[in-house]
C-alpha positions in Angstrom: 52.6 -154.4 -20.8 53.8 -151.2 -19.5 52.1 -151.7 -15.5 53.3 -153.5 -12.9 51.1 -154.8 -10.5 52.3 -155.9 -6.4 50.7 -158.2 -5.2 51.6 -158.8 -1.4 50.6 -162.6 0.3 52.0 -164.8 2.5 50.0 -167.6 0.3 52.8 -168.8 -2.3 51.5 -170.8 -4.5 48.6 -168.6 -5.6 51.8 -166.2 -5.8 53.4 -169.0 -8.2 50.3 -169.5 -9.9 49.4 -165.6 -11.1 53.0 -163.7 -10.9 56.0 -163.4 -13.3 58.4 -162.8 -10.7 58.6 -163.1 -7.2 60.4 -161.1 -4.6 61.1 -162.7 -0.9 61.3 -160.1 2.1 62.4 -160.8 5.2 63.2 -158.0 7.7 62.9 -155.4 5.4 65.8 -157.2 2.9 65.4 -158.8 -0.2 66.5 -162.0 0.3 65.4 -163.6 -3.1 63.9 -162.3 -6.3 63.3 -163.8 -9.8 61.0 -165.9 -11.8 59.2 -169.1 -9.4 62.2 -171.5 -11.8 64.9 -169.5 -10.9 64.5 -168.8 -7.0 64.0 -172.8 -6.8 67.4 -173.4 -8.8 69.0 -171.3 -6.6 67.5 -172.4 -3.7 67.5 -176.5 -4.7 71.5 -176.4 -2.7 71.5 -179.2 -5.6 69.6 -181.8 -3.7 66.3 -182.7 -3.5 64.2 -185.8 -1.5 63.2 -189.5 -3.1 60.2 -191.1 -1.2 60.2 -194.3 -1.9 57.9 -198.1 -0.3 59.7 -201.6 -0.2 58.2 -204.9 0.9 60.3 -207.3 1.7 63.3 -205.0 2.7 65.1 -204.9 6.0 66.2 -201.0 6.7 69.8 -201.6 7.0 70.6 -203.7 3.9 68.5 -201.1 2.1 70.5 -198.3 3.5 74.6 -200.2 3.0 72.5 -200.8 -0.9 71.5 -197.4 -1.5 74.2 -195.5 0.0 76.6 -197.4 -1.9 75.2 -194.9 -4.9 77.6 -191.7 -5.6 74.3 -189.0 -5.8 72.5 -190.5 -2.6 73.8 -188.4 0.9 71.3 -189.7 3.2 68.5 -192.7 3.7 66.1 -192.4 6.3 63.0 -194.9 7.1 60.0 -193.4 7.5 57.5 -196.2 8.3 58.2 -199.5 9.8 55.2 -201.4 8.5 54.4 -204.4 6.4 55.5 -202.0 3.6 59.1 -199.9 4.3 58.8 -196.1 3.7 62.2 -194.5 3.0 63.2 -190.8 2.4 66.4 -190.9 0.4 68.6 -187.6 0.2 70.1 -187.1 -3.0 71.9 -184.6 -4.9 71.3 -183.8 -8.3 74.2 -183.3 -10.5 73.9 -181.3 -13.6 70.3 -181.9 -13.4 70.4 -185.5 -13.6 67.9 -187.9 -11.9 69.5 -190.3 -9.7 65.9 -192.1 -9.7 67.3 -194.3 -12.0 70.1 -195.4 -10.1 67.9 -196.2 -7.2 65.7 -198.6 -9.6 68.9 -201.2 -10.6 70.2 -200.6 -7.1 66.8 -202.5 -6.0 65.9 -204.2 -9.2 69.5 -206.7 -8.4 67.6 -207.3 -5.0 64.6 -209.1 -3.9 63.0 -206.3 -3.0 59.7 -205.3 -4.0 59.1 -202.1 -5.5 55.9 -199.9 -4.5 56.6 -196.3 -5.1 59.3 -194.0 -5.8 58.3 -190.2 -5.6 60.6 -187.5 -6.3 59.6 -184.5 -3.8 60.3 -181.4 -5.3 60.9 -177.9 -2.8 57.3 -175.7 -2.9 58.2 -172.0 -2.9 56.1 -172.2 0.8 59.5 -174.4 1.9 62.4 -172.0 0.5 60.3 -169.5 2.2 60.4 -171.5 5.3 63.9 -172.1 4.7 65.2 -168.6 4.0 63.3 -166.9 6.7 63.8 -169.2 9.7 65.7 -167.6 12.5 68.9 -169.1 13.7 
């Protein structure tokens, strides 16, 4: 209880997986440092991806439907076949999941509901994030 042990990779999740607190360099700064929950709070920007398959959806009545919900920024299709993939841009207010939103939005539709996915950030993509060059 009394070492500390550094452990220096460019492999984050076995980071996540073994370490109590992390610490991001980048050009010799610090640009984040803190426990795996806390750098992805303050990393989140309060908005997070949906992944979701319709059949029997056209894009652009899905898109009017689901932008129409307050927590949803942006909708973007994915895949174009038999079955619709959509990426759906949401922000998360106070922590609340706008997942359930999204159901009654296509629940008073005929759509038919194959997945919905919440895709969290991985420490590799706020690394990606707060190291890319402008």
């Amino acid at each position: 209880q009394e070492k500390t042990v550094i452990l220096s990779t460019h492999i984050l999740s076995e980071a996540e997986a073994t370490c109590d607190r992390i610490v991001i360099i980048n050009k010799g700064q610090i640009i984040a440092d803190g426990t795996t929950q806390d750098i992805k709070q303050r990393n989140g920007n309060g908005s997070s991806h949906i992944r979701i398959e319709l059949e029997q959806a056209d894009f652009d009545g899905v898109r009017a439907q689901l932008e129409s919900i307050d927590a949803v920024r942006q909708v973007e299709q994915i895949s174009e076949a038999d079955t619709g993939t959509l990426k759906i841009k949401v922000a998360c207010h106070h922590g609340r999941d706008p997942r359930a939103q999204i159901y009654e939005a296509i629940k008073s539709t005929d759509w038919v509901l194959i997945e919905m996915h919440l895709e969290a950030k991985t420490l590799e993509t706020i690394f990606r994030e707060l190291t890319m060059e402008n």
